[in-house]
C-alpha positions in Angstrom: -65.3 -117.1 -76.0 -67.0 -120.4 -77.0 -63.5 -121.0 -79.3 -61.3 -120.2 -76.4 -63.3 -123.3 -74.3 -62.9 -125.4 -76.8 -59.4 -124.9 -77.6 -59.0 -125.0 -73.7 -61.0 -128.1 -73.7 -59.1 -129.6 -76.3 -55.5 -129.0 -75.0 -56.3 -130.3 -71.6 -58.1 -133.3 -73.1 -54.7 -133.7 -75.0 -52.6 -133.2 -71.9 -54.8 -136.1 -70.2 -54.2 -138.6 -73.1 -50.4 -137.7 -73.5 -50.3 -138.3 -69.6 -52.2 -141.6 -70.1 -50.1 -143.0 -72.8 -47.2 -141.8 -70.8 -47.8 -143.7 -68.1 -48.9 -146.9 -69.9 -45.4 -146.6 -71.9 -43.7 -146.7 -67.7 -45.9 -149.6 -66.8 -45.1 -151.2 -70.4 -41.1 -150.9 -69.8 -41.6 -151.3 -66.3 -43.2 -154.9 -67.1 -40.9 -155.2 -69.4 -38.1 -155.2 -66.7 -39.9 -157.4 -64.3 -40.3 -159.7 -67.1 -36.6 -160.0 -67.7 -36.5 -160.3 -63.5 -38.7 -163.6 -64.1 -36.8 -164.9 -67.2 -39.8 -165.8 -69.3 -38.2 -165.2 -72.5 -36.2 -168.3 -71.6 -38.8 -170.8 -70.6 -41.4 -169.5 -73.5 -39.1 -169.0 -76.4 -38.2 -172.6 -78.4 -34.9 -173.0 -78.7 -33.2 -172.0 -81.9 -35.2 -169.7 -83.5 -38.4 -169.2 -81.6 -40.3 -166.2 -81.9 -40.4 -164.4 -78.7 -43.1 -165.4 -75.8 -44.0 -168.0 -78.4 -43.7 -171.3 -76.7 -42.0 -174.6 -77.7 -39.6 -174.6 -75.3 -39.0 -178.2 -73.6 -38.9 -179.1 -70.5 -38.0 -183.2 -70.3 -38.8 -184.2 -67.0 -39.3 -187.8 -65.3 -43.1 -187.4 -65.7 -43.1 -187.0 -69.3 -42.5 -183.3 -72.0 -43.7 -180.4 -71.0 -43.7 -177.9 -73.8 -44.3 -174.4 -72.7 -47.0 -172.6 -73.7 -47.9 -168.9 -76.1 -47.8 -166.1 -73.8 -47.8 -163.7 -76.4 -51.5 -161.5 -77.0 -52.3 -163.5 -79.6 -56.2 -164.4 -79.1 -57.0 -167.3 -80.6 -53.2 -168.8 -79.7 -51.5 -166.7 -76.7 -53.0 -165.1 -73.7 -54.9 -162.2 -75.7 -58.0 -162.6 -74.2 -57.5 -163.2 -70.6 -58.5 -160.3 -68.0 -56.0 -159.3 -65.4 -57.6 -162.0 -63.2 -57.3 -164.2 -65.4 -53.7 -163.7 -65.8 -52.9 -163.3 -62.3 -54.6 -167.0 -61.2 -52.1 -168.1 -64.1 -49.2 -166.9 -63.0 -49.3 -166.8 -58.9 -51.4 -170.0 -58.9 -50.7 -172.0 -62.1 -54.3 -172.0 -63.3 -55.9 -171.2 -66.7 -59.3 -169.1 -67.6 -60.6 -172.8 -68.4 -59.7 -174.5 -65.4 -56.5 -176.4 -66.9 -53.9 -176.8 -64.2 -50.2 -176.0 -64.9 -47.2 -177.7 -64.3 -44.4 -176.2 -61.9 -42.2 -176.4 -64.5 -43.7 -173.1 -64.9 -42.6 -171.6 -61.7 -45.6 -170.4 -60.2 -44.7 -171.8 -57.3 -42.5 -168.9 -56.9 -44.3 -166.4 -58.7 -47.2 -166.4 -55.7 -44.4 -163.8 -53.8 -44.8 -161.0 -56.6 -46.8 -158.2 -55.3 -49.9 -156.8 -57.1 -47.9 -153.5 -58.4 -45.6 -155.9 -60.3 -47.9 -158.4 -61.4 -50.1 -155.5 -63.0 -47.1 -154.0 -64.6 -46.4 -158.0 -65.9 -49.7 -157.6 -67.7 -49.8 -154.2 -69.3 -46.3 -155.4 -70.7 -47.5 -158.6 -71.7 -50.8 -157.3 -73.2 -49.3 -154.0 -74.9 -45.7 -154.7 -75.1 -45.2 -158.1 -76.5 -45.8 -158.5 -80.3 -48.8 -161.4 -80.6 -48.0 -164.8 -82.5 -50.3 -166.3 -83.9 -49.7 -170.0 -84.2 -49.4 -172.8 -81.7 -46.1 -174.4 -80.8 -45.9 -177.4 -83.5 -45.1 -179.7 -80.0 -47.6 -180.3 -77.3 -47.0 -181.5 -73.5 -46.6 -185.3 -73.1 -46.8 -187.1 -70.1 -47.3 -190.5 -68.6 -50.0 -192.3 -66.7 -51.2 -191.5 -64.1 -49.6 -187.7 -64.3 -51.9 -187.1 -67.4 -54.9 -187.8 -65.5 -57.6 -185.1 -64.5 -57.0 -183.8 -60.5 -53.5 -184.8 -60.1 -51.9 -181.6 -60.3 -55.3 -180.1 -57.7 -54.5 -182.7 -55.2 -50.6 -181.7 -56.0 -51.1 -177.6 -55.2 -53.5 -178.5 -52.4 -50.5 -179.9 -50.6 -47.4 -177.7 -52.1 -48.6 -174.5 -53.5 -48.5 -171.3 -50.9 -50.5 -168.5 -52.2 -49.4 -165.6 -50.1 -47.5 -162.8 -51.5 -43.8 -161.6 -49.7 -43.8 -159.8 -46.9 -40.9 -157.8 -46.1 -39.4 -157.7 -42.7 -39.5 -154.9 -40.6 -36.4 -156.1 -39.0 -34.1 -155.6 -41.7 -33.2 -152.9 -44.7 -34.9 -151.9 -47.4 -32.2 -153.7 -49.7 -32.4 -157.1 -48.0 -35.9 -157.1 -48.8 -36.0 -156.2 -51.9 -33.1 -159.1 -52.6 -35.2 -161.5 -51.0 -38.2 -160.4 -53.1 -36.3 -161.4 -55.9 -34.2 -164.6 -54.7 -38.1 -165.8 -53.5 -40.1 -164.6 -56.1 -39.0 -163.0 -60.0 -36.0 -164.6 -59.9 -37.6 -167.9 -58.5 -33.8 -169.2 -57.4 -35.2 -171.2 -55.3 -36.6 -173.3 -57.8 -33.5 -174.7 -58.7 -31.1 -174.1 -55.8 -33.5 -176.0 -53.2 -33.7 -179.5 -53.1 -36.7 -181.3 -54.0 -38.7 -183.6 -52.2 -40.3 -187.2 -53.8 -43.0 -185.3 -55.1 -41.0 -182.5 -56.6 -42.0 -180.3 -54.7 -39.5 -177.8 -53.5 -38.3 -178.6 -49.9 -38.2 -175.7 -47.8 -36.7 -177.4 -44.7 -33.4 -177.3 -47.2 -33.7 -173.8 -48.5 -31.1 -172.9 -50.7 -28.9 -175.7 -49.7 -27.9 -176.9 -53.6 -30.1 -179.3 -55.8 -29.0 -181.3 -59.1 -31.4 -179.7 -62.1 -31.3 -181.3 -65.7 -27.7 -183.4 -64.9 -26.6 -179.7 -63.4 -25.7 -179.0 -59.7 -27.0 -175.8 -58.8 -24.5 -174.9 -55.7 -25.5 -174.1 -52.1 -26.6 -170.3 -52.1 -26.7 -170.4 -48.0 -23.8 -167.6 -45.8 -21.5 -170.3 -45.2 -18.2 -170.0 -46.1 -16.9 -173.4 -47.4 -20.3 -174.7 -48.7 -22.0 -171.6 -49.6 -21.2 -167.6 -50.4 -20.0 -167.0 -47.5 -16.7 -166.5 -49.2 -17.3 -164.4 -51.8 -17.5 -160.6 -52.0 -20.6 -159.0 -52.7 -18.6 -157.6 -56.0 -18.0 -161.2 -57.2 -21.2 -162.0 -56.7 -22.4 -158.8 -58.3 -20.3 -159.9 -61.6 -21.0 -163.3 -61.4 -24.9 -162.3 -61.8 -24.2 -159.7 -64.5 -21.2 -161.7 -66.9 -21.5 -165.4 -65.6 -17.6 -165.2 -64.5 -15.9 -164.3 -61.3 -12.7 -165.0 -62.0 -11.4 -167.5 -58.8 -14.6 -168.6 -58.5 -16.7 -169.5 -61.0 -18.6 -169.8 -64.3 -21.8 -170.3 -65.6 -23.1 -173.0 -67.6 -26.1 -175.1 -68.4 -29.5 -173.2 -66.7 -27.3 -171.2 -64.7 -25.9 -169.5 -67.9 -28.9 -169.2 -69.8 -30.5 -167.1 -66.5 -27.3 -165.0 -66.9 -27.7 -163.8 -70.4 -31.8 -163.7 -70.6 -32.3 -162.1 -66.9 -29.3 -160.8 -64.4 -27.8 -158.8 -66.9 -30.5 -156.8 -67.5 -31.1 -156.2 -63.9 -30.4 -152.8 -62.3 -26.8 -152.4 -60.3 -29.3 -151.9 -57.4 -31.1 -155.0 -57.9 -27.8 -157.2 -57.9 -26.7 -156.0 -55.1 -29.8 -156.0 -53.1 -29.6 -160.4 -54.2 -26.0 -160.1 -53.0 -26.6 -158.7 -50.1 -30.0 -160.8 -48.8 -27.7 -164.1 -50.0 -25.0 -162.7 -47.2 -28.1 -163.2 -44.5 -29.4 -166.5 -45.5 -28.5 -169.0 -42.5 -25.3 -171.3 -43.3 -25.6 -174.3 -43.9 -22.4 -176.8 -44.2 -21.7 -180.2 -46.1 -19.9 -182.0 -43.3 -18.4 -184.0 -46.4 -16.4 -180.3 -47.5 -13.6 -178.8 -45.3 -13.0 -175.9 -48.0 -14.5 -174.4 -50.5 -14.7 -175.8 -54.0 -12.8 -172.8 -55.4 -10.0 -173.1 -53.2 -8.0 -176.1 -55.1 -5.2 -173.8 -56.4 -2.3 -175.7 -57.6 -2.1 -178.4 -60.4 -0.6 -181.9 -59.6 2.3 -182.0 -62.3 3.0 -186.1 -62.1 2.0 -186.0 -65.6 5.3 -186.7 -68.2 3.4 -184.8 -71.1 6.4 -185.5 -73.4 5.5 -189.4 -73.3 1.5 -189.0 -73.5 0.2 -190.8 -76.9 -1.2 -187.9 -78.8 0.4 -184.8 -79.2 -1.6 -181.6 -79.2 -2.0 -180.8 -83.0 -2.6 -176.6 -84.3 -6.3 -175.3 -83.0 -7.1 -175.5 -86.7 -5.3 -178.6 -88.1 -7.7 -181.3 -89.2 -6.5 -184.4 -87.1 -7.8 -182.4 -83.9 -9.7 -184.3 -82.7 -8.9 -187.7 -84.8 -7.0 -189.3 -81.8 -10.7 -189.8 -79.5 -11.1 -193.1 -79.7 -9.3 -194.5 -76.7 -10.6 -194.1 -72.7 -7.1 -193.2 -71.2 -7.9 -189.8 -69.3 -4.7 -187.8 -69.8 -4.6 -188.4 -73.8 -8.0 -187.9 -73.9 -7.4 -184.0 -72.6 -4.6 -183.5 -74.2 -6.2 -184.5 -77.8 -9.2 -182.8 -76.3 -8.9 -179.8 -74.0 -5.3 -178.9 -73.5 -5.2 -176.8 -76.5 -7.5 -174.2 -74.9 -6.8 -174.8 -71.0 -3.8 -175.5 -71.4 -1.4 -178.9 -70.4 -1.2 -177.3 -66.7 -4.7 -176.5 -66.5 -4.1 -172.4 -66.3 -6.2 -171.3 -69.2 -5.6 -168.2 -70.8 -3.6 -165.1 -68.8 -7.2 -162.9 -69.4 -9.1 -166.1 -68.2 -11.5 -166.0 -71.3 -10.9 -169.1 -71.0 -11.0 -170.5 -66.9 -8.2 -172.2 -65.2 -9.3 -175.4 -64.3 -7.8 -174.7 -60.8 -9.2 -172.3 -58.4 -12.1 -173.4 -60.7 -15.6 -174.6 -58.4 -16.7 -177.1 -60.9 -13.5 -178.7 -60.8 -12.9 -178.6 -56.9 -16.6 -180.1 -56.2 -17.8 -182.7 -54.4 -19.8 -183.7 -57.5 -18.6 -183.9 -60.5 -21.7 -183.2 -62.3 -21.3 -179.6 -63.8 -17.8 -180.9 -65.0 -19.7 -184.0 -66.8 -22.2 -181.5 -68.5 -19.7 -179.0 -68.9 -18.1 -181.6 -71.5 -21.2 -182.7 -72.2 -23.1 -179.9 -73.2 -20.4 -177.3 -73.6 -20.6 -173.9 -71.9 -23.1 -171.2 -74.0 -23.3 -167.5 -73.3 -23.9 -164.0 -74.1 -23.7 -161.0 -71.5 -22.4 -157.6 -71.3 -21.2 -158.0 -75.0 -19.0 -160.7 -74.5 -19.6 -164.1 -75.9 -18.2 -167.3 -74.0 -18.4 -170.5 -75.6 -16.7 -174.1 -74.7 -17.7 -176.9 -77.3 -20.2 -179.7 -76.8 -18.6 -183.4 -76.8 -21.0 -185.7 -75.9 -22.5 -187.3 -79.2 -26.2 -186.5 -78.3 -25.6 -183.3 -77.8 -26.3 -180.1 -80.4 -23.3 -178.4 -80.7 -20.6 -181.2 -81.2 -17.1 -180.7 -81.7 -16.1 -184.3 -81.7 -18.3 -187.0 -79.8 -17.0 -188.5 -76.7 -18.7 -192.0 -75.2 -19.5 -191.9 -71.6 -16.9 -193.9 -71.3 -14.5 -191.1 -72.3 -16.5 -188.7 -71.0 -16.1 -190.3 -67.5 -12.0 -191.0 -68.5 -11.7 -186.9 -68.7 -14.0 -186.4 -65.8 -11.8 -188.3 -63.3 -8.4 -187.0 -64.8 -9.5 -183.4 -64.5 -10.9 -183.7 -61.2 -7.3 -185.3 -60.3 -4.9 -183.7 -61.5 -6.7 -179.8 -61.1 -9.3 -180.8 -58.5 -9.8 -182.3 -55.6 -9.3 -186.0 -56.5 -10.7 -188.8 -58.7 -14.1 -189.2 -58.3 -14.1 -192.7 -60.8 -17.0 -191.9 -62.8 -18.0 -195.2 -64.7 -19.9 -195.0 -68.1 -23.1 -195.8 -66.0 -22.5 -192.6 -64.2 -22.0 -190.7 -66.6 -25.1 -191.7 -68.4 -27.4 -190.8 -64.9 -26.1 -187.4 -64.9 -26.7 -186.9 -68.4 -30.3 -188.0 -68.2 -30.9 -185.5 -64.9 -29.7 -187.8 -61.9 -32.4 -190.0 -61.4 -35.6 -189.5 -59.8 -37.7 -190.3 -56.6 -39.0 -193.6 -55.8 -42.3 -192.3 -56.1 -41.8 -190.8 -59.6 -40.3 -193.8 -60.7 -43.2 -196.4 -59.7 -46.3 -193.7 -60.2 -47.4 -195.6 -62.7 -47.6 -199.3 -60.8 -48.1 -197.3 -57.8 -51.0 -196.0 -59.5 -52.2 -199.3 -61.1 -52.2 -201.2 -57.9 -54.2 -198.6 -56.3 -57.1 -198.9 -59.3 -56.8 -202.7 -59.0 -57.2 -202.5 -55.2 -60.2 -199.9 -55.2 -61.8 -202.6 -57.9 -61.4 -205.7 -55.6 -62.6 -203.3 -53.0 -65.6 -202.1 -55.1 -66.6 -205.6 -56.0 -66.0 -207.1 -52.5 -68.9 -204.3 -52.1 -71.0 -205.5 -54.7 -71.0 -208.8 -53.7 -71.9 -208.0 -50.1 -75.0 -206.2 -51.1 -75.9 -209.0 -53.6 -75.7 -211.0 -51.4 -77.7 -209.3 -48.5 -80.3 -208.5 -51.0 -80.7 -212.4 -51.6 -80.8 -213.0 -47.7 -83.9 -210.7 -47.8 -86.2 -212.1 -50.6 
């Protein structure tokens, strides 16, 4: 009898464990998923090579590097010792165990929305699921006075950060909350498709309404139908989030691309449309500069004699390719340059592998940023097995075909964007060279540092005018 209850004992103490360890392998791939929702693997994986969750990644920004930090369980180098509360203060509030504030290039701004269920799952995964590194990343953050300084980023959350997780709305489905859960929150899009104000602080007033991010314009995300979505089928947009290409619409590059092949494709049918659908109720909002929408430029101007240009197109493989890029004339330039893959009229390839540069929302923009960083920086990505993948051009960047100045640079830009776009936008060199480098920064950012200095040199003439005075008194007394 005493056997039996033990062998009882012992299979329903088994039972209990195997139903433990089952439902820590859920939370584990559940946090896995949510993960992938948040695209940390991007922003904590150093660029060619980087172990996973490891760090190193680089964020150049107008206050200085910031290098992202180990998130694997490493102890001594990751997060391997925090508790859950320690980890949620991180990540909803941009706070360490030790005190050490974070940067928002660490979206945590964002990350406030996620609900407790989620952010739990987050840590199982991150604590059980992630394989620990142990080893700093070889760079460390560096950034200028008076950003460096102790309290800054304090005063900076004190005004900015909001701390209260997303409620959904009674008012409307399940699925549109659950897509704006994810627009707001994991998938932080606001982040980059929000303008920012001088303090870089996302501006809500403008929510969604299209921002320049690292040189790239991130579009307007809003309902309306010449600025915004409001033209596109919740399929396109579906397939846009999952492959980076809706064909009449557009493609992904730069950040946009990279969010494509670390974190919408991974996402359930279910979440992709939910985003789709909660994008469809965001309020339009217009450019009163745009009278249709940037993928609506259909037809190639054919003024062009290509019979008389000055280079030829040579063979894809032949060696004197790109030989001919030495001059800034626009249409030679694209044919030594581009036509060979978009062809002279612009059309691309019949299965669109490679984009038309009508009907094509890079092209027909307002801006012609994404089409300087396009050339730039090339176009990168992986998704749903398929790998897409336009050369880089411009001579700092890592992937170079053949180097283009600017100057060139800006020669393409303008001829593109005239003969398959919407019209010359005369890009100088200069111009060029501000995309590249982010488009500029805030007066604020700019002049923090003399800002900052004047302010220490006022509060020590203020200090000493103090001094004096109580000298002074003191003497009047004695």
């Amino acid at each position: 009898m005493r056997k039996t209850h033990l062998l009882l004992s012992a299979l329903l103490f088994g039972a209990t464990l195997t139903g433990a360890h089952a439902d820590d392998q859920m939370l584990i791939k559940r946090g896995e998923y949510l993960s992938r929702a948040g695209d940390c693997i991007a922003c904590h994986t150093a660029e060619h090579g980087g172990k996973p969750y490891a760090g190193g990644y680089e964020f150049p920004m107008p206050m200085g590097t910031i290098i992202s930090s180990n998130i694997t369980p490493s102890k001594d180098f990751g997060i391997g010792h925090y508790s859950e509360a320690d980890f949620n203060r991180a990540v909803r509030e941009g706070v360490a165990p030790d005190g050490t504030r974070l940067y928002p290039a660490m979206p945590y701004t964002e990350y406030s929305k996620i609900s407790d269920e989620d952010m739990h799952a987050l840590y199982v995964y991150f604590m059980q699921g992630v394989t620990p590194v142990d080893a700093h990343p070889t760079e460390h953050t560096k950034l200028k006075f008076p950003f460096n300084l102790p309290g800054v980023m304090r005063v900076w959350n004190a005004l900015f950060l909001n701390t209260e997780q997303f409620k959904p709305d009674s008012n409307v489905s399940a699925e549109v909350n659950r897509g704006h859960y994810l627009v707001d929150g994991l998938a932080h899009c606001t982040s980059c498709h929000t303008p920012r104000n001088d303090m870089l602080a996302v501006d809500n007033s403008k929510y969604l309404q299209g921002a320049v991010v690292g040189g790239w314009y991130a579009p307007n995300l809003t309902s309306d139908p010449i600025s915004g979505i409001g033209g596109w089928s919740n399929q396109e947009l579906v397939q846009y989030l999952k492959t980076g290409h809706a064909e009449g619409k557009a493609q992904a590059g730069g950040g946009m691309a990279e969010a494509v092949q670390n974190s919408f494709q991974h996402l359930s049918d279910d979440d992709l449309n939910a985003i789709a659908t909660y994008l469809k109720t965001v309020k339009p909002v217009r450019n009163p500069q745009q009278s249709s929408p940037s993928y609506a430029v259909e037809k190639a101007k054919a003024e062009t004699s290509w019979d008389k240009l000055e280079f030829p197109i040579p063979d894809n493989a032949a060696p004197e390719r790109h030989d001919n890029l030495s001059n800034v004339d626009g249409a030679s330039l694209y044919s030594s340059a581009c036509a060979a893959c978009h062809t002279m009229s612009g059309e691309g390839t019949a299965d669109q592998r490679i984009p038309s540069l009508t009907r094509n929302s890079a092209v027909g923009a307002e801006l012609a940023n994404n089409v300087v960083m396009a050339i730039s920086q090339g176009i990168h990505r992986e998704s749903q097995g398929e790998i897409a993948s336009m050369p880089a051009f411009s001579a700092d960047a890592e992937r170079i075909t053949s180097s283009l100045t600017p100057a060139q640079i800006a020669a393409v830009t303008n001829y593109v964007m005239g003969q398959f776009g919407k019209g010359d936008p005369q890009l100088t060199a200069q111009d060029v060279m501000q995309i590249q480098a982010g488009g500029g920064s805030s007066f604020l950012i700019r002049n923090a540092a003399a800002l900052a200095w004047s302010g220490i040199g006022i509060g020590v003439v203020v200090l000493l005018i103090i001094l004096i005075f109580i000298t002074e008194r003191r003497r009047k007394q004695r």
